[in-house]
C-alpha positions in Angstrom: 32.9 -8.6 1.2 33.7 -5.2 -0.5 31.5 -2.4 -0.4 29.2 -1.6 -3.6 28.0 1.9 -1.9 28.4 3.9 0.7 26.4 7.2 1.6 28.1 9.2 4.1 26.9 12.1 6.3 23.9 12.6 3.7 21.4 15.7 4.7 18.3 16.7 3.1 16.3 19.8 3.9 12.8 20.7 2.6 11.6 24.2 3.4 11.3 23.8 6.8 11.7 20.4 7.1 15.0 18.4 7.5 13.9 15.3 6.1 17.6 13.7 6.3 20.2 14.1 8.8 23.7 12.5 8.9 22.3 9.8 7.5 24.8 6.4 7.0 24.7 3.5 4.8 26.7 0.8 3.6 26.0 -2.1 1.0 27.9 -5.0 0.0 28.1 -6.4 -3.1 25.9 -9.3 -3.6 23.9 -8.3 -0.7 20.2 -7.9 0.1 20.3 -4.9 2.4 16.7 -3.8 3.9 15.9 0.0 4.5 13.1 0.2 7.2 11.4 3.0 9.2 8.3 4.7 10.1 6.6 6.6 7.3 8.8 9.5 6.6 11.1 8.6 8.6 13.2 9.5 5.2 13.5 5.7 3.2 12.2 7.2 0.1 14.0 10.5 0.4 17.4 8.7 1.2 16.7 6.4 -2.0 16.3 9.4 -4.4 18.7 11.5 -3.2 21.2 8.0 -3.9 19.4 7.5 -7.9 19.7 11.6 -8.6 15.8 12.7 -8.5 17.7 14.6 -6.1 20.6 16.0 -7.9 24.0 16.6 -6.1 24.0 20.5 -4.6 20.7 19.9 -3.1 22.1 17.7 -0.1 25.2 17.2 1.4 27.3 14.4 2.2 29.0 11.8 -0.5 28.0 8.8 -2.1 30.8 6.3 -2.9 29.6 3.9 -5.7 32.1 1.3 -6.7 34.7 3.2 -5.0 34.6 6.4 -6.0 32.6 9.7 -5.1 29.6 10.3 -7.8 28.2 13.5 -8.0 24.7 12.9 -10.0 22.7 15.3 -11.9 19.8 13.3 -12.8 18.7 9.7 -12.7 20.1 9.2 -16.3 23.4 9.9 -14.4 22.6 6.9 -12.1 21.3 4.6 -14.7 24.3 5.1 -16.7 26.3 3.1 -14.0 23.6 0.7 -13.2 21.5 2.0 -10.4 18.5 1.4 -11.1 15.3 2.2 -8.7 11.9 1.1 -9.1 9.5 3.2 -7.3 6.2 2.2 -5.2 3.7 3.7 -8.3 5.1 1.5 -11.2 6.5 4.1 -14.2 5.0 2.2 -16.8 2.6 3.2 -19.7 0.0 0.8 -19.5 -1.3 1.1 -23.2 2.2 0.3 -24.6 3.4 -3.2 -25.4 5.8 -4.6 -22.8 8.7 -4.5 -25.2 8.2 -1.3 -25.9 8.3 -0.1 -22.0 11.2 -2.1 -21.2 13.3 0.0 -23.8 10.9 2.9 -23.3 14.1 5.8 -23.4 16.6 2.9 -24.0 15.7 2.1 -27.5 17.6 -0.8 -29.9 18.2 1.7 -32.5 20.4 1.8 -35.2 20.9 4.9 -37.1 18.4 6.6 -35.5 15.4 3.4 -36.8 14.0 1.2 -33.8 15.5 -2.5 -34.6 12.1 -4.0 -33.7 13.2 -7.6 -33.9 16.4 -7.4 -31.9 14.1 -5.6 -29.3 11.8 -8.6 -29.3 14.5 -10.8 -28.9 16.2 -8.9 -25.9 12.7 -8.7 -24.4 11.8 -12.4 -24.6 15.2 -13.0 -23.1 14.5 -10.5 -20.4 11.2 -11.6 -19.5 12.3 -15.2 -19.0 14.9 -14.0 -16.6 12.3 -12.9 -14.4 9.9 -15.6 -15.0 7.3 -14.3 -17.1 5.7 -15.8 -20.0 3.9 -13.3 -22.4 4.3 -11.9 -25.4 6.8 -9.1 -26.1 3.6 -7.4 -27.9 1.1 -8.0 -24.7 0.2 -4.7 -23.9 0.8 -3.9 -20.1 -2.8 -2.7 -19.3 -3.5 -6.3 -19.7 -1.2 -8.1 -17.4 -1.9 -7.8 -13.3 -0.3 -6.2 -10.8 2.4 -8.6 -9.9 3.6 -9.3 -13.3 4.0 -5.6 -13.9 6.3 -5.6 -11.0 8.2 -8.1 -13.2 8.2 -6.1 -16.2 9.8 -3.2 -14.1 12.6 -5.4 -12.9 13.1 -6.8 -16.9 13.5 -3.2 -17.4 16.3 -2.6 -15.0 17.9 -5.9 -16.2 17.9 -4.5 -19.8 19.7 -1.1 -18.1 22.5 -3.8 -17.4 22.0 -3.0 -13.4 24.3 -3.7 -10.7 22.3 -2.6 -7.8 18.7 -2.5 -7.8 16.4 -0.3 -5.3 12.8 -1.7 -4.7 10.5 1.0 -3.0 7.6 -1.4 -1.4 7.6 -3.7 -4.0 4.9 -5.9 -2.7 2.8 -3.5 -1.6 -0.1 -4.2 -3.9 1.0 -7.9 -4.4 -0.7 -11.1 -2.9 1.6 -13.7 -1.3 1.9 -15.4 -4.1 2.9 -12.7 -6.3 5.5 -11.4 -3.6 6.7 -14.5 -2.9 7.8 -15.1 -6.0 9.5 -11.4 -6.4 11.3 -12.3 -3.6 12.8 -15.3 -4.8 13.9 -13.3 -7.8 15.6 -11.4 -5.6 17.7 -14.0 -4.1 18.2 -15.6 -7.5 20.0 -11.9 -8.4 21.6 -12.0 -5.6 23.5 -15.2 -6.1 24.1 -13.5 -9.8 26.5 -10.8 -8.1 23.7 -8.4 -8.3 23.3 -5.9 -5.3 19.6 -4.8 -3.9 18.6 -2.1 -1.6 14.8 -3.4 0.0 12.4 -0.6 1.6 9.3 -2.6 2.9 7.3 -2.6 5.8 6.6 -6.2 5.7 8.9 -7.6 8.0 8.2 -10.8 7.4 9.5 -10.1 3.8 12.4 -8.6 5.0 13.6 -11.5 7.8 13.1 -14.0 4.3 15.7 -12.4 2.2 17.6 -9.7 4.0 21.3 -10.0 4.6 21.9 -6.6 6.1 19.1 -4.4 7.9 19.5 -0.5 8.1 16.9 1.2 11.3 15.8 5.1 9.7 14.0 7.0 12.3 12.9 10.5 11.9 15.6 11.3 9.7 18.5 9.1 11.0 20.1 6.3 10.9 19.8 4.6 14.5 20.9 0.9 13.7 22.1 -1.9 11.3 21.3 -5.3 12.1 23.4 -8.2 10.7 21.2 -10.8 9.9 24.0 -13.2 8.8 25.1 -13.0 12.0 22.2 -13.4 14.2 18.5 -14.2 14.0 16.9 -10.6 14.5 13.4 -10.8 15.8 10.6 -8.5 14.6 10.6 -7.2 17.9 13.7 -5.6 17.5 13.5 -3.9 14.5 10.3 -2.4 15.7 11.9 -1.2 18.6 14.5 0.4 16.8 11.6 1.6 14.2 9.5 3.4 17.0 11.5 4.2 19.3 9.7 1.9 21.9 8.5 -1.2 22.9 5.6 -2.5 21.3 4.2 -5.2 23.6 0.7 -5.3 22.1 0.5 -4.7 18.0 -3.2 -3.8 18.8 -4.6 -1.8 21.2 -6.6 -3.9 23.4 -10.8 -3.2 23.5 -13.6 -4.6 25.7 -16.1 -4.9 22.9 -19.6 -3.8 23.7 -21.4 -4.6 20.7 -25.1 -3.5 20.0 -28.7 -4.4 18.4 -27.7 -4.7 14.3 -27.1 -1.2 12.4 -26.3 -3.0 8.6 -28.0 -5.6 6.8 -27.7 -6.8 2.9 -30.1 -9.1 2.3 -29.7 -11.5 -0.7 -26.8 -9.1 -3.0 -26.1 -10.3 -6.1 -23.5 -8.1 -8.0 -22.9 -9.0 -11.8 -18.9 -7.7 -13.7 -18.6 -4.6 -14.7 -17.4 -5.3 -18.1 -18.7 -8.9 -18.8 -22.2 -8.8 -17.9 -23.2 -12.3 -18.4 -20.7 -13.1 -15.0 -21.9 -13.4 -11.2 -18.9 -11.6 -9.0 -21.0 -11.5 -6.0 -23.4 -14.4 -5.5 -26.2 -13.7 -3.3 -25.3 -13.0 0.0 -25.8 -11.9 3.0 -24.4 -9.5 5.8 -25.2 -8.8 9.6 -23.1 -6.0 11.0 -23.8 -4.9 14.4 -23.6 -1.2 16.6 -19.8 -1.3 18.1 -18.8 -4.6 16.3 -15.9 -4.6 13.9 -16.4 -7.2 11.7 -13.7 -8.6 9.6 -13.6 -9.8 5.7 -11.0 -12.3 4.5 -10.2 -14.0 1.4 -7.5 -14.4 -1.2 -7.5 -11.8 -3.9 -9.8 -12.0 -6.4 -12.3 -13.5 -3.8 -14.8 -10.5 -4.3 -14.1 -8.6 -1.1 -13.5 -5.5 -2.6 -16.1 -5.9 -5.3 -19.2 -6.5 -2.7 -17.9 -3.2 -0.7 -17.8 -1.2 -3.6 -21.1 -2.4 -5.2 -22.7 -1.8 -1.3 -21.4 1.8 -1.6 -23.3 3.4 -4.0 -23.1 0.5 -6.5 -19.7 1.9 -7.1 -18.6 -1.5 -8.9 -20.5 -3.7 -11.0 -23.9 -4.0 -12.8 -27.3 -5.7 -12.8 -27.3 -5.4 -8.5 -30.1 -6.7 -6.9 -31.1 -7.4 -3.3 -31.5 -5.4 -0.3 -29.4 -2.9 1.8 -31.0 -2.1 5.3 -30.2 0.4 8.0 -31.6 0.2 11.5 -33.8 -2.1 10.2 -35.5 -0.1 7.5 -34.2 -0.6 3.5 -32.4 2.1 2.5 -31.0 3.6 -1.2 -27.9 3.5 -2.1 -28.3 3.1 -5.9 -25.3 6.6 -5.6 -22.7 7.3 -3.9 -24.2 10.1 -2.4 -27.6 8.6 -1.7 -25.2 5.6 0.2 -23.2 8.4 2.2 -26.5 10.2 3.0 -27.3 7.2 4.5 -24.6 6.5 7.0 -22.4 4.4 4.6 -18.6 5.2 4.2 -16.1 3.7 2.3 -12.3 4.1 2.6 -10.6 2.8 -0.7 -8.0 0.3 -0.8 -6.1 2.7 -3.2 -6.3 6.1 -1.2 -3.4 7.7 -4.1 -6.1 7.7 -6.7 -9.6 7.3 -5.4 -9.3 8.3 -1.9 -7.4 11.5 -2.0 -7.1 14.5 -4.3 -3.1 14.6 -3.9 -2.9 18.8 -5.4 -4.8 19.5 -2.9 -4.4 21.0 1.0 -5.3 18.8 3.5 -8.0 21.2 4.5 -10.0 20.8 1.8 -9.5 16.9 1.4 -10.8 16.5 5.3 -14.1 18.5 4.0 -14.3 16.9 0.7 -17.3 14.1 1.3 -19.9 17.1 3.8 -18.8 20.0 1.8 -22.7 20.9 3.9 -20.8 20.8 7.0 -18.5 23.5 6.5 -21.2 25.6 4.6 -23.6 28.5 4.5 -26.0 29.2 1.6 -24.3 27.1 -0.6 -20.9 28.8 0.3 -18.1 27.0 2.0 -17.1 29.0 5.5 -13.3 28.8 5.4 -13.0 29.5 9.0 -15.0 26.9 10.0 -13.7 24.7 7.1 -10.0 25.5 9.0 -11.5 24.8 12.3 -12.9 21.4 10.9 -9.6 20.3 9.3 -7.2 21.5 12.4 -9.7 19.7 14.6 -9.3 16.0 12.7 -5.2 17.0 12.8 -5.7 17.1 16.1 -7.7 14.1 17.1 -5.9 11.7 14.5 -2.5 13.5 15.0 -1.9 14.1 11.5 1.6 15.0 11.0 2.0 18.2 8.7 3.4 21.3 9.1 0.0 22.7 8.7 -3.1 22.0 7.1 -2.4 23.9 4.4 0.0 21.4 3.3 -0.9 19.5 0.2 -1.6 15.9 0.8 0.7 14.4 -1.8 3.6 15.5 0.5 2.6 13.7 3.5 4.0 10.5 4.4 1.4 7.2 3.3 0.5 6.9 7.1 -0.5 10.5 7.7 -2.0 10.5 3.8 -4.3 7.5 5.2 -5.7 9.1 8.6 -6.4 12.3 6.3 -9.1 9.9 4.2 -10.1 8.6 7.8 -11.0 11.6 8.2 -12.7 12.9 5.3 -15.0 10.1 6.0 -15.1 10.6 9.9 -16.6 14.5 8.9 -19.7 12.8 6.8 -20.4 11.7 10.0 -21.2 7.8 8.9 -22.5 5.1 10.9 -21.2 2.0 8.7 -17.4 2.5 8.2 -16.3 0.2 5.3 -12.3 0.2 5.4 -10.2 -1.6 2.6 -7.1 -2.9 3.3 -6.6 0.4 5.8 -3.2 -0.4 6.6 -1.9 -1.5 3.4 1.9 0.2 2.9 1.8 2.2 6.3 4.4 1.1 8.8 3.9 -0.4 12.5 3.5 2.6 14.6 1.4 4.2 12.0 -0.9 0.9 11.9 -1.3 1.5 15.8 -2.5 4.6 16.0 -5.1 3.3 13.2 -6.2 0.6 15.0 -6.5 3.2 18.0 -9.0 4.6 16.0 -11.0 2.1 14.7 -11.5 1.3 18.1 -12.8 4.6 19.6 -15.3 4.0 16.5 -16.6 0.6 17.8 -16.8 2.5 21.4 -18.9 5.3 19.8 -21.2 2.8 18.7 -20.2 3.0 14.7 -19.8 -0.5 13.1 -16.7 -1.4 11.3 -16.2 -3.7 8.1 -12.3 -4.4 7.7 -11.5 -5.8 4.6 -7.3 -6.9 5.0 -5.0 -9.0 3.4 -3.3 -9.1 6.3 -4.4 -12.3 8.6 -2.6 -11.0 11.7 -4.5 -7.5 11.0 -8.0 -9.3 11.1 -7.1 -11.7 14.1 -6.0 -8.8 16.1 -8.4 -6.0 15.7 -11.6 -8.0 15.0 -15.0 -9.3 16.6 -16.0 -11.9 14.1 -14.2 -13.0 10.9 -16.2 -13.9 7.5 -14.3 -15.4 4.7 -15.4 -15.0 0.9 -14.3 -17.2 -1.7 -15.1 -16.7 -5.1 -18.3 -14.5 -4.4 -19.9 -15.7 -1.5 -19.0 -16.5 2.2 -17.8 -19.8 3.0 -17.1 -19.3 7.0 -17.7 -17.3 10.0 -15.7 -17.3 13.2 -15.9 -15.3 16.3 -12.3 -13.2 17.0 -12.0 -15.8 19.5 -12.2 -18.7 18.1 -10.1 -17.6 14.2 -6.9 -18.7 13.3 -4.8 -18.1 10.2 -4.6 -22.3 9.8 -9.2 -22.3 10.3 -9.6 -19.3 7.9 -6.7 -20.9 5.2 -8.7 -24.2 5.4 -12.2 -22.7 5.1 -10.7 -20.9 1.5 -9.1 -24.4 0.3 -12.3 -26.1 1.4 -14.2 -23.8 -0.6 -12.3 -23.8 -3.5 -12.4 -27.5 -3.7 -16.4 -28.3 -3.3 -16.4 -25.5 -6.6 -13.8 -27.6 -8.4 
């Protein structure tokens, strides 16, 4: 099988930083070929320098694209030949139709006038190709997640490509979604079409992935033919981390208290459409050094009930009770929530857990500004002392923390919202889907964490997609479907197969 692309000897340097070194890779045509690797271990940075984000002169090295050396300038350059790359954070504008983002720069024009029908036509063609059934005037604000994902593969399809680069492309999907982007992906694949797969769901990756290429800290360290033998996950992580990793989660000898959080009857009603229950009055026991684990499908009301805990953050109409130490407690705000020992780490740290343009520093300080103040005036030497102390004890990888946090790899950008949260000082720690996009040896040191939080005497709420995740770290398991919870387990006694029935159980008593 002839090579599609090779990347020879490609090095990248950042002030300071060499994020790319010598770095190898060859693709096949008709070949899924998975890129995997710690965070910043240089996936993303190897992918732009290929699609010309990064233009040729600011790395060296060649890339050799259908047999002969391209030199881009700009990701036009790329697209032009049909490289097409589809980042993590979707490049879509959500209050434009669908047709008009899929030939959003590539318009069907003639004489300089938009041919609206043939772009119609090319976009109902398009989006039957990848499965999707709306209408070519649907706006995209109005379609989920997954399906968006969709749209942005319709819109490399329409750029006539030849080898597509997915950038964690399922991870803000449910299995079902990613599942079926996957199976898209082989479908291409037995259309001639070439794809290069960065994910850190190895599961993902042993379902469709021909070729397997190991980046650590900069470097390629190994490519795994998966044609010709079964590679385990165990190997790939060992080539990942540089390590064995016996245990996936740090092992704790739970010592779990009297109970710190109770809600007491919570009903929680949409925030848009009033007139609909999403949280149907339940309740919640959480004890000192427990951490107790949430599961359900999407859509179940996980995130919703958290939210609407923490300073009634989601929904309206609330009612019921939140108690702490036994004693009811506000937390009709935010504030009034955090004042009372509640924290919440968002599912979505890029746009509500983080403010990206700024240092870490002032991120780590960002929810007890009181902590770091005097008279009303922030103390920037203790505000430095603060913020080098949580770099420290969470070993946040930076060159400083002065570094602003949209430059830090999704691990280290998730312990710096661990720590925001750790400095408020809370005795409830509500985390949503804390591990979501971050890589294994990341995850560990995570879990490490949450597990020095339980031994503190903090309790823990995990809210995760992630079965294994939940089965792993937690004490006891509750499972919400639609609104309310349908099953408890002890960590002992959970499975993937009891917690999977308990949802189809549920969802068949309210059919």
């Amino acid at each position: 099988m002839n090579a599609i692309l090779e990347m020879r000897g490609i090095t990248k340097t950042f002030p300071g930083v060499k994020a790319l070194e010598n770095v190898n890779l060859t693709v096949k045509a008709g070949e899924i070929h998975a890129i995997v690797g710690e965070n910043g271990a240089g996936k993303s940075t190897l992918m732009k320098v290929l699609s010309g984000v990064y233009p040729h002169g600011s790395y060296s090295g060649e890339i050799i694209y259908e047999g002969e050396e391209r030199r881009f300038a700009d990701i036009a350059d790329s697209e032009k030949i049909g490289i097409i790359i589809i980042h993590q954070e979707l490049a879509l504008v959500p209050l434009l139709s669908i047709a008009e983002n899929l030939f959003l720069g590539n318009e069907q024009a003639k004489h300089g006038i938009i041919d609206w029908n043939l772009a119609f036509r090319r976009t109902q063609e398009l989006l039957r190709k990848v499965g999707l059934k709306e209408s070519p005037n649907t706006l995209v604000t109005n379609i989920g997640v997954g399906k968006q994902q969709l749209v942005e593969i319709a819109k490399a399809l329409a750029k006539e490509v030849k080898l597509l680069i997915l950038d964690e492309p399922t991870a803000s999907l449910n299995e079902t979604d990613s599942d079926a982007l996957l199976d898209l992906l082989l479908e291409f694949k037995a259309h001639g079409i070439s794809s290069i797969l960065i994910s850190h769901k190895l599961n993902e990756i042993s379902k469709v992935a021909d070729t397997i290429t190991v980046i650590r800290d900069g470097s390629t360290v190994d490519t795994l033919d998966c044609r010709a033998e079964a590679i385990s996950e165990d190997r790939v992580i060992r080539a990942m981390v540089g390590r064995d990793m016996a245990h996936r989660f740090p092992k704790r000898t739970p010592d779990i208290g009297a109970p710190i959080l109770e809600v007491r009857d919570w009903v929680v009603h949409h925030q848009i459409h009033a007139e609909r229950r999403v949280i149907k009055n339940i309740n919640l026991t959480v004890h000192r050094g427990e951490v107790l684990g949430i599961a359900g499908l999407m859509g179940a009301g996980r995130t919703e009930f958290a939210m609407s805990v923490f300073g009634r953050s989601y929904g309206q109409r609330i009612s019921g009770k939140v108690l702490m130490d036994g004693r009811e407690i506000d937390v009709s705000t935010i504030g009034r929530a955090v004042d009372n020992g509640i924290a919440y780490v968002t599912e979505d740290r890029k746009h509500y857990g983080l403010v990206l343009g700024e240092d870490i520093k002032k991120n780590v300080t960002l929810a007890n500004l009181g902590g770091v103040s005097s008279g009303g005036v922030i103390d920037d030497l203790k505000e430095l002392k603060v913020a080098n102390s949580f770099r420290q004890k969470l070993r946040i990888r930076c060159s400083s923390v002065f570094q602003q946090t949209v430059n830090l790899s999704g691990g280290n950008q998730q312990k710096v919202v661990l720590s925001k949260w750790l400095f408020a000082q809370p005795k409830v720690l509500i985390l949503d889907e804390p591990t979501r996009g971050i890589d294994v040896g990341a995850k560990y040191e995570i879990y490490t964490i949450i597990n020095e939080l339980a031994a503190e005497g903090k309790a823990v709420v995990m809210i995760s997609s992630e079965m294994p995740e939940l089965l792993g770290m937690c004490d006891r398991i509750l499972v919400m479907n639609e609104g309310v919870f349908v099953a408890e387990f002890s960590g002992a006694e959970a499975t993937q197969e009891k917690i999977m029935r308990a949802i189809v159980k549920a969802g068949e008593r309210a059919a």
